[in-house]
N, C-alpha and C positions, 0 to 999 in steps of 0.2 A: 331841477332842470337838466336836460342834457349836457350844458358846460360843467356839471357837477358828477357825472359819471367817471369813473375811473375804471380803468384796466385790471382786469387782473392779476394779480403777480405770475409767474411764471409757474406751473404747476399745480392751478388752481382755476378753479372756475365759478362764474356768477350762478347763486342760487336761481330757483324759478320767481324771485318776486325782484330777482337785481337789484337786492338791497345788500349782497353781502358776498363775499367769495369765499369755495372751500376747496380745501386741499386735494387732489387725486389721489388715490391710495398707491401704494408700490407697486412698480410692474405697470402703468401707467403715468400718461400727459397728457397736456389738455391740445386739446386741437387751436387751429388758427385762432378761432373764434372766441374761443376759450367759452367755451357750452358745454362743450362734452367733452369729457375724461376719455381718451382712446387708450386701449394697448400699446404699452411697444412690442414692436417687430423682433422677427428673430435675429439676434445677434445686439438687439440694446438695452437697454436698463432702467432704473428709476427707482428710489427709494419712495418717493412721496414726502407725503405728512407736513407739517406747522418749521419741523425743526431748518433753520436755515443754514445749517452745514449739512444736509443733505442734497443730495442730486433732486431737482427738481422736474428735469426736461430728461426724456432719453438720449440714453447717450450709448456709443459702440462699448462692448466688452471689452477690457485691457488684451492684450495679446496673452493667451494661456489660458484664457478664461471661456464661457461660451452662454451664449443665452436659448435655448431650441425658441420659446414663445414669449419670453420677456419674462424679469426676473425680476422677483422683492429683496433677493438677496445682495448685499453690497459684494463689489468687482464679478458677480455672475456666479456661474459654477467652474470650481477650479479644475482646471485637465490632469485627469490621474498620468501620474509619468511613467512612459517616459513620452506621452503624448502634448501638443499643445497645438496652437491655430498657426494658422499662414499670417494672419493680421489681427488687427482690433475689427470688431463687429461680426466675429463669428457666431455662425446657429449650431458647430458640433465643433468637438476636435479635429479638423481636419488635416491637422501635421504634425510632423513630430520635432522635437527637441533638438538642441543641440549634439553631434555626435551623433546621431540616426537620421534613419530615410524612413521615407514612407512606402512602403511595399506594395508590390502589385497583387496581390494576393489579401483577405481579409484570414486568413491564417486560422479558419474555424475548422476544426478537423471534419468538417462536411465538407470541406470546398476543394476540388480538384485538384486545383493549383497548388496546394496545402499539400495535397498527398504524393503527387510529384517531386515536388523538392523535399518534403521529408523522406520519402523513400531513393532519393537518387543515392543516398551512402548504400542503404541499404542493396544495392542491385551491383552494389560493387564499383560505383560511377565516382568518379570526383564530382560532389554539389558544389565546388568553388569556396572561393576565401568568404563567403557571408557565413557565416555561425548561425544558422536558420533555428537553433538553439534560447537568441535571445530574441527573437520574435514574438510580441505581446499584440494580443487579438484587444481592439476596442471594444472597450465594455462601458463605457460612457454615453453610448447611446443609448441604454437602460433607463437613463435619465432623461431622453427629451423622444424615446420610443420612434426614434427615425431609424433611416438602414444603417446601419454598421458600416464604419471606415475600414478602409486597410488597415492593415498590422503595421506597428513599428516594428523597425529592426534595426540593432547594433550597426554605427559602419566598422569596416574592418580598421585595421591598426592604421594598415597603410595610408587609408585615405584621410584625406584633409574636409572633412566633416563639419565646421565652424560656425554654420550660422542654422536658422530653423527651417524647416522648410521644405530639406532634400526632399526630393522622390527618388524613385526606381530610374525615370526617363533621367534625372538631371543626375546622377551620379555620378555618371561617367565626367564629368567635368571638375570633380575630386579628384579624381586620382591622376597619376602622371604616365610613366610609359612601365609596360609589362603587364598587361591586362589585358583580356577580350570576354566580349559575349557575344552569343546571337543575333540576338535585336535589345534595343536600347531599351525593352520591355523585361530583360531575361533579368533573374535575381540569380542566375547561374554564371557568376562571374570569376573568370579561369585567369591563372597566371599561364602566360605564355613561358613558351618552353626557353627561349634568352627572351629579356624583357629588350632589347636593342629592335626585335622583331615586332613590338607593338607599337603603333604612335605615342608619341609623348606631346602632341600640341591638341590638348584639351579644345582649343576653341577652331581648331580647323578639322577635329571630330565631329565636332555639336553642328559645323557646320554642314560635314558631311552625311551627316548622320539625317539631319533636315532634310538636307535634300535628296534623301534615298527612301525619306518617310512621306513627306508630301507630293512626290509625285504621282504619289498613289490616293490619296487622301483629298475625297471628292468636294468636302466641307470645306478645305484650304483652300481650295479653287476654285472654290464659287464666286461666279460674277452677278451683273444685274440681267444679264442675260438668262432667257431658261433656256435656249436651245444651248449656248456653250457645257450649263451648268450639267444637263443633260448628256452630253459628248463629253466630260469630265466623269461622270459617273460612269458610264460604259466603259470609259480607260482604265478605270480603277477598278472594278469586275473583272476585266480581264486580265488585269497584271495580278489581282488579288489570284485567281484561277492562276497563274503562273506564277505564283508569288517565290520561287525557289529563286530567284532573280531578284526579288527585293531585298529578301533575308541575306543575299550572296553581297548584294550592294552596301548593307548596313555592317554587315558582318564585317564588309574589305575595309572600312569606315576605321578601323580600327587597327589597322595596318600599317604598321611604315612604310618608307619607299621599296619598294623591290621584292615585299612580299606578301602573299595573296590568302586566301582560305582559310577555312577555321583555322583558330588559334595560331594564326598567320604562317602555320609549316610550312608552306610551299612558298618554292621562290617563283618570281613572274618567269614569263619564258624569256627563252634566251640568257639562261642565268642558272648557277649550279651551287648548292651549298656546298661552303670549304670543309675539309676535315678538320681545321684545327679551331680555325677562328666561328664555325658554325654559319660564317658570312656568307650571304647571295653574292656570287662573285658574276660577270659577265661571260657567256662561253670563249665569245671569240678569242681564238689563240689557242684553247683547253683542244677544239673537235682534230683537229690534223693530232695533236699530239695522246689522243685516246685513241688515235686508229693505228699511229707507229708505235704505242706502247704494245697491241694485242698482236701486231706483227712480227714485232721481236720477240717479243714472247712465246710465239708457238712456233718461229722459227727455231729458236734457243731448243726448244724441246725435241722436236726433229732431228737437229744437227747432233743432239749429244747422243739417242738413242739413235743414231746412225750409226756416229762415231764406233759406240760402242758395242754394235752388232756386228760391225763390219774388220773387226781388229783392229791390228794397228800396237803403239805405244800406251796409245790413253788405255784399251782392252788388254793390256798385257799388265799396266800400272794395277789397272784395276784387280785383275785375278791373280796378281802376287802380293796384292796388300787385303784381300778379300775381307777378312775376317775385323781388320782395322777399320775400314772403311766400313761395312756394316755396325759394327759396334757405332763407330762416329755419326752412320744416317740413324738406326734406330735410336739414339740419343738425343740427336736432333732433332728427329719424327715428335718422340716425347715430350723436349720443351718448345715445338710450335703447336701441338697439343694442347696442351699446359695454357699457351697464349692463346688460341683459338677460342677457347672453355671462358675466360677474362674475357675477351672481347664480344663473345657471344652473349654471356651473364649482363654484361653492361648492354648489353642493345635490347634483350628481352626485360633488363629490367626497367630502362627508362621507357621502353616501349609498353609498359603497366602502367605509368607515370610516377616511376619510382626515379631518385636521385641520379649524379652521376659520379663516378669516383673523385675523392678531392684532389683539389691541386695542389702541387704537380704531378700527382701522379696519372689526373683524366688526358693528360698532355700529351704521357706516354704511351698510353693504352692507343689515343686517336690517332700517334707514328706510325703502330703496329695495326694500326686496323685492317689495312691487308690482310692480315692473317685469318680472317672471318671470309674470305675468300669471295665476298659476293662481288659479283663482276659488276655489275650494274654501278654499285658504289666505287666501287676503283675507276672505272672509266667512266664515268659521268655522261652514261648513256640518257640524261635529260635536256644534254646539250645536243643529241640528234635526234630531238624530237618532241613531240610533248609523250613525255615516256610517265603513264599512273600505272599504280601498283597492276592493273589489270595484264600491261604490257611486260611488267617484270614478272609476275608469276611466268608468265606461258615461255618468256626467255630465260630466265632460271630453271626450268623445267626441261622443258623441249629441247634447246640446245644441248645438255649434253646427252641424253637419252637421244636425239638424232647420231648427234656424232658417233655413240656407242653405235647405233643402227648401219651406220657407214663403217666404222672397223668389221664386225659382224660380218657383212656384206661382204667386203672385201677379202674377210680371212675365210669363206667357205667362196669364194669363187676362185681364190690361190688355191684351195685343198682342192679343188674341184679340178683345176688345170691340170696341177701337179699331181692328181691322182695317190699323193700323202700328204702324212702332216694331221695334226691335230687340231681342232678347234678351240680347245681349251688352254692352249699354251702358247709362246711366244710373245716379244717381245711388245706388239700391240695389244692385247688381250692384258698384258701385267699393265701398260700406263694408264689404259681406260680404269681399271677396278681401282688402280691406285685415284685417280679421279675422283671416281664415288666416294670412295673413305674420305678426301677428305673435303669433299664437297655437300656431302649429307646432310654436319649439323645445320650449314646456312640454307643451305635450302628446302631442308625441314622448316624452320624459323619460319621462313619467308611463307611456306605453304599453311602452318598454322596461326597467323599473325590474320589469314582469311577470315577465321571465325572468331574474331575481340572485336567487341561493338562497344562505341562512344558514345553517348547520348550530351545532345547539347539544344537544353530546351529554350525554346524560344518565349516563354512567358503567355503565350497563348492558354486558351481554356481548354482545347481539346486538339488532335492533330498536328499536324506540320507546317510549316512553310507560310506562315504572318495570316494566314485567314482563320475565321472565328468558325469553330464547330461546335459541335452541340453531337450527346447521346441521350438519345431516346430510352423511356424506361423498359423498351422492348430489348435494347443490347444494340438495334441497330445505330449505325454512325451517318447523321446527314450533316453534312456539311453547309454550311448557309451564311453568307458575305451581308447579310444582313446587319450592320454596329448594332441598332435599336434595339433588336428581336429580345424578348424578355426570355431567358436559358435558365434552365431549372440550376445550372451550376451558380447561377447569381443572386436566384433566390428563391426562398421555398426552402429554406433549408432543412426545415421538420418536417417536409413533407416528403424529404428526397433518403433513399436506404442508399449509403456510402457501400455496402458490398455489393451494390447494381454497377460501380465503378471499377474496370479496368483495367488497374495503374499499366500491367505489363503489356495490353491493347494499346493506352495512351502513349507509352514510351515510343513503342515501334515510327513512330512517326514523328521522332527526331533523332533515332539512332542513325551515326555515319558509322562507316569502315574504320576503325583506328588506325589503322595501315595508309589507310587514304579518305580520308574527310571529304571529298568531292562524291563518293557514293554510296548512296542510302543505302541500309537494309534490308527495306523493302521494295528496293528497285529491280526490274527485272533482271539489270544487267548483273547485281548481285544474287539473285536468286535463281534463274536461270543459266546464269554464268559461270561467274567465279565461286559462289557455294558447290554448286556439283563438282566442276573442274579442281578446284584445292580438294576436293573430298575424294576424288578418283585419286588424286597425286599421293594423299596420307598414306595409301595402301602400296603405291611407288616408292616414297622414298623412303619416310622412317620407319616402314615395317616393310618392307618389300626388299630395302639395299641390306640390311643387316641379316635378314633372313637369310638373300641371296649369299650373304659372307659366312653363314654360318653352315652353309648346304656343302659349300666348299670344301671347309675346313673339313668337315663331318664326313667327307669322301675320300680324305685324305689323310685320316687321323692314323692309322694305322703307321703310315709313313712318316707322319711327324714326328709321335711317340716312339719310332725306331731311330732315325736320326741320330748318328751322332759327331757333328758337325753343326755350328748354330744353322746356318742358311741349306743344311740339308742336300737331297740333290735334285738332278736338274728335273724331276718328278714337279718338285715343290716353288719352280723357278716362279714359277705365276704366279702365286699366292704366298710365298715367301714373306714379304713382305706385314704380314698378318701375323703370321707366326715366326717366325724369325727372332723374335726379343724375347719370347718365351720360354721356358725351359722346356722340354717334351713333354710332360703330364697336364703341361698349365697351358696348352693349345687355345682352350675355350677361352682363358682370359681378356684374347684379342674380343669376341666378343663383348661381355661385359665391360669392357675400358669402351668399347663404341656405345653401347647404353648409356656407359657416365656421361660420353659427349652430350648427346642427345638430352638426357634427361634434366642435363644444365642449360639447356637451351631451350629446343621447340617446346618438350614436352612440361614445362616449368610453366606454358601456355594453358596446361588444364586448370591450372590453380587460381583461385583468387588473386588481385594483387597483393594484397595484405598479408596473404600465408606465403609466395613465392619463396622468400627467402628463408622463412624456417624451413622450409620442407628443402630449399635447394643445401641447406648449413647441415641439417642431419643425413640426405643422401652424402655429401661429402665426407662427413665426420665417417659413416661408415666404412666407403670407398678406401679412406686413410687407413682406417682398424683392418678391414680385408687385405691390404695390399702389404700393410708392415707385417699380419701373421702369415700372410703365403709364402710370401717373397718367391714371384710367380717370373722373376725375369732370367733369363740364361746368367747374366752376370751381377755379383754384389751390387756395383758402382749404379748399372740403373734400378734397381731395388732404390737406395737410397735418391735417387734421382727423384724414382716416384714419389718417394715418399715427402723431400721436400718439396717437391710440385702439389701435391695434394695439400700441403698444408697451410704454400700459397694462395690456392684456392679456397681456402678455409676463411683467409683473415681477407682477401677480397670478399668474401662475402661479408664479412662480421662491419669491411669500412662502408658498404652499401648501407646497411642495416645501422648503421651509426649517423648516415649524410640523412636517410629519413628519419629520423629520429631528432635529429639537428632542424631540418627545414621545418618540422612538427613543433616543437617547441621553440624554436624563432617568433614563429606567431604570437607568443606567451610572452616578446621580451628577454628571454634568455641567451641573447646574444654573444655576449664574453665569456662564459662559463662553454660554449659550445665550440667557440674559433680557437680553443686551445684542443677541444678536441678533436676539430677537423685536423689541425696540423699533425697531433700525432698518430691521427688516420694516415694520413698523407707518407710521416717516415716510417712509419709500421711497415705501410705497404710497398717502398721504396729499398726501405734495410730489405727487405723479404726478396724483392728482382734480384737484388746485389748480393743477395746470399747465393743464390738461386744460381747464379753465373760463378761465383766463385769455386760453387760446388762438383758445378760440371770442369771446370777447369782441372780443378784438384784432382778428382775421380780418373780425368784423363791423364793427365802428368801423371798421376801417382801408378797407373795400371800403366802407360806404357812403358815406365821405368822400372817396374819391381817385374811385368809379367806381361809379355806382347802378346802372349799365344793363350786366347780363353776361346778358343771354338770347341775345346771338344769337350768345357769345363763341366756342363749341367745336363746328365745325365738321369739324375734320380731326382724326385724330386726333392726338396726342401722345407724344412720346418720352422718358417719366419724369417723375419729378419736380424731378431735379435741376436741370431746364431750366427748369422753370414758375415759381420762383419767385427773385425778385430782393428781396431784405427791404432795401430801401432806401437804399446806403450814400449815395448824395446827397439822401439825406429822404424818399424815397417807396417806395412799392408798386407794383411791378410783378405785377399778379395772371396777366396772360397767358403765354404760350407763346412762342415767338419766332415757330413756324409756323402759329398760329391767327391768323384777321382781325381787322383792327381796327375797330373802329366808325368812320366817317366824319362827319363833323359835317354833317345835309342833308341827308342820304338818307334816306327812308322807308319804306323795305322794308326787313323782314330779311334775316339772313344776311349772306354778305360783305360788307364795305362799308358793312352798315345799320345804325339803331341799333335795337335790339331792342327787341320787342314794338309797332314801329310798323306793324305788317302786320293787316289784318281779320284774318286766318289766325289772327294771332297773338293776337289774343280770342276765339278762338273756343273755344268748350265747354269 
């Protein structure tokens, strides 16, 4: 009778005569009714069978595990690692482990995005602190023949990676401050240049970051409405089409207070980074005192080249201690030199994204930063205005080539009046050139700093600026705001030839200016602009100023090399300066010491980052060997000057070259083994200044105590410096040469024989 029918057990079902129940096989349960044996679904399970310690009823896959169509297998199939699920009742892997994220990329070397980030080292880029290295492509989809998941990937050291799950978008909510990316899409994530300059509140990112992502995002804003959902979607088209503005919003997202733009370099307006502290400070108070600093300044310069045209005490001091006081500037010339070359090294090199000297010594260098002469930076001309690199080329440029235009002007419309006089000489003519020398290396810098391109990719499949593109297998590029559209980069991958891909096409369209991150590559105003403009300037200043100083000399060699008197006569008043520290044979050296500038600075710009500093370690090395065998200067004491200047410069290179070497292997944990040798970077290059000063001191004591009078010392020239110098061992100083003349006590001409500056000649101009 019916009161006699029983239920079936759980995982079983009534025969067709409902006399008896049987078990469902694995991978199977019975339905409500318990009639029919169904499948289970993807992501649950079932063993089957009589035995009653098995699973009877479907049930979700443990977390790790996946079922694609339902499995006979007990706990599913296991996730090869370092893959696993988001939850119980997965149908794939679709997360990863502990300590990794899920990537935005499926990491198959067909897939764009793949060859992007792997080739970002390759093009000379920084790809960011992820190691794209341990990126493992899913291959567990092999087993249940669906599409292939993202890649795992390693998180880096720093972040706090702790539970399963991460992706690409939620990563950013590991880590703490000193980070940036693009968009919350980009697996291109950059240490900011002070980490003080990136936000450090994880959750008022995620928050900002939201809402810089969903105002564009037509599915978030869908209501029950279709005409809204409609007016949502056109907004998002059209911010998509201008999406330089979203990426700019997501980008600031990652920002601290007060500062702006990739990799947060720029401070907001109204605000000017410190020299020391690298702090966005606020202008007010700075703009009155950046306009009465450039006032006295060019007043100061006036007043003295008055002074001293016009006679007087101060011009009579001057041309009766002539020869002291030259020796004393061109010494000085030397070790600001010397500094210029450091400060310069350090701004090209961190501007590669190489390290900065350790402290204390970057402390020193940031005192002396003046000596890198750039105006722009001394007077924080971003506090009168919004001043981007575009406005400091054409002001570092044009200003003083006007100015020059304006002495010019002025000195043939004097000759013009007065119907004499020369154009080539006099006291305005010498300050301007004196200008150029030492304004070249920085504003070489500044003009080849134009062509260094950044690339900071956004994670997108193809192009720039948050919308989805697509290339055709014609080569051409359409662009289409379509999410849906099915893109041969997504799938198809046997179908699709990876050399129809353009990595150096696809880049272009997230390369900025490294000089200034606000403008693209391939923006007009870069291409039309500033590319020609710095390209006109390269043939102005670093081959055009040196040349001009060499046309000079070379007009004048005759009169050089006859000299004999360091400063010569008033022939050489104008260009004095150039040749003046040199013996008469070694004229050209002025030259080549402008090269060394140069070639430590802008021209360190042709190089890789990577190579910069071998290449900048062996010109120096050289520079050292040429300068200790010439011994090219009129007197011992700056021989030796150079020479410990040069060697200065040596070991400032070698402590660059140890800070990245340090920041490189930090990564790896090797922390304490490294902070003992930043420190002895730090007195290396410390003992090395303090020598540096000591030396010049001595050289001076010692020369004007043993021997006042070395103007008419270097006549011939010289063979090293090994020869030139005797430090004493019976008490004294021998500054001379063996085969330079000696002064004679009585004679009153210069040159051999005489004692210097006892010749009219020799005061003259």
């Amino acid at each position: 009778g019916v009161d006699d029918c029983k239920r079936c057990d759980a995982g079983s079902i009534a025969n067709v005569e409902r006399d008896a129940c049987s078990f469902c096989s694995a991978g199977q349960e019975a339905n409500s009714e318990r009639t029919l044996c169904i499948g289970c679904g993807p992501g649950r399970y079932s063993l089957g069978g009589s035995d009653s310690s098995k699973v009877k009823e479907c049930e979700p896959c443990p977390q790790g595990t996946f079922s694609p169509n339902g499995s006979a297998v007990e706990d599913c199939h296991l996730c090869s690692s370092p893959r696993s699920t988001s939850g119980k009742g997965s149908a794939s892997c679709d997360a990863c482990s502990v300590d990794h994220f899920l990537a935005s990329s499926k990491w198959n070397p067909k897939d764009p995005q793949t060859i992007i980030y792997s080739k970002l080292r390759g093009k000379g880029q920084d790809p960011g602190v992820v190691d794209f290295d341990t990126c493992v492509q899913d291959t567990d989809f092999l087993l249940h023949g669906g599409e292939q998941q993202n890649a795992c990937c390693e998180c880096p050291d720093e972040f706090n990676c702790d539970r399963i799950g991460i992706t690409t978008e939620t990563l950013d909510q590991h880590w703490e401050e000193g980070y940036w990316r693009n968009t919350s899409s980009s697996m291109q994530i950059l240490r900011c240049l002070h980490p003080f300059e990136c936000d450090a509140d994880p959750t008022a990112r995620a928050i900002a970051i939201a809402n810089a992502t969903d105002s564009n995002d037509p599915i978030a804003n869908s209501t029950d409405d279709a005409a809204t959902n409609a007016t949502n979607a056109t907004n998002a088209t059209r911010s998509t089409e201008s999406s330089t503005d979203t990426a700019t919003d997501t980008a600031a997202a990652y920002c601290g207070d007060d500062y702006d733009g990739p990799l947060c370099y720029k401070c907001e307006k109204e605000m000017f980074r410190d020299t020391f502290t690298k702090e966005c400070i606020d202008c007010n108070g700075h703009r009155s005192f950046g306009w009465l600093s450039i006032v006295i300044f060019v007043l100061l310069i006036i007043a003295t080249a008055i002074a001293v045209s016009r006679g007087g005490k101060l011009a009579d001091y001057y041309f009766t201690n002539r020869d002291f006081i030259d020796r004393i500037r061109d010494q000085f010339t030397m070790a600001f030199v010397c500094v210029q070359i450091m400060v310069n090294l350090r701004d090209v090199h961190k501007f590669s994204g190489g390290e900065d000297y350790p402290s204390p010594f970057d402390n020193i260098i940031a005192a002396v930063d003046m000596a890198a002469l750039d105006v722009a930076r001394i007077f924080h001309f971003e506090c009168f205005g919004d001043r981007g690199y575009w406005s400091k080329l054409q002001l570092s440029t044009l200003v003083p080539i006007g100015l020059g235009a304006v002495v010019l002007l002025f000195k043939a419309c004097r000759v013009a009046w007065y119907g004499k006089g020369d154009m080539s000489r006099g006291m305005d003519i010498h300050m301007l050139l004196v200008l150029f020398y030492f304004l070249t290396p920085t504003t070489s810098t500044i003009i080849c700093s134009a062509f260094r391109s950044t690339v900071f990719y956004d994670g997108g499949e193809y192009g720039g600026g948050g919308g989805t593109a697509h290339t055709n297998y014609d080569g051409d590029h359409d662009h289409d705001h379509d999410h849906d559209h099915d893109y041969a980069f997504n799938y198809g991958y046997d179908d699709y030839d990876v050399d129809d891909y353009d990595v150096d096409e696809a880049l272009k369209a997230y390369e900025y200016m490294t000089v200034d991150y606000s403008v693209k590559m391939d923006s007009s105003l870069y291409k039309d602009g500033i590319f020609v403009y710095a390209l006109i300037q390269v043939f102005v200043w670093p081959i055009g100023v040196p040349l001009s100083f060499f046309m000079l000399l070379w007009s004048k060699r005759d009169l050089i090399t006859a000299r004999t008197v360091r400063h010569g006569g008033g022939e050489l008043s104008t260009i004095g300066f150039l040749c003046r520290a040199f013996a008469p044979h070694y004229w050209w050296v002025s030259i080549v010491d402008f090269g060394r500038r140069l070639f430590l600075s802008s021209f360190l710009m042709l190089f890789p980052a990577a190579d910069q500093l071998v290449v900048a370690l062996a010109m120096s090395l050289i520079f050292v060997v040429l300068y200790r065998e010439l011994g090219p200067y009129w007197d011992a004491s700056s021989d030796i000057l150079s020479y410990v200047g040069g060697w200065q410069i040596v070991v400032c290179i070698l402590a660059l070259r140890e800070m990245d070497l340090s920041r490189n292997l930090s990564r790896d944990g090797s922390n304490g083994f490294l902070l003992a040798d930043n420190n002895l970077s730090a007195w290396t290059l410390l003992s090395a200044n303090v020598f540096l000063i000591v030396m010049v001191v001595y050289l001076q004591s010692s020369q004007m105590a043993g021997d006042n009078d070395s103007s008419s010392r270097r006549t011939e020239p010289r063979y090293g410096l090994r020869g030139s110098i005797n430090l004493g061992l019976r008490g004294s100083m021998n500054m001379v040469h063996p085969t330079a003349p000696v002064p004679t006590v009585g004679s009153t001409n210069g040159g051999p024989g005489g004692v210097a500056g006892g010749s009219d000649e020799g005061q003259a101009g």
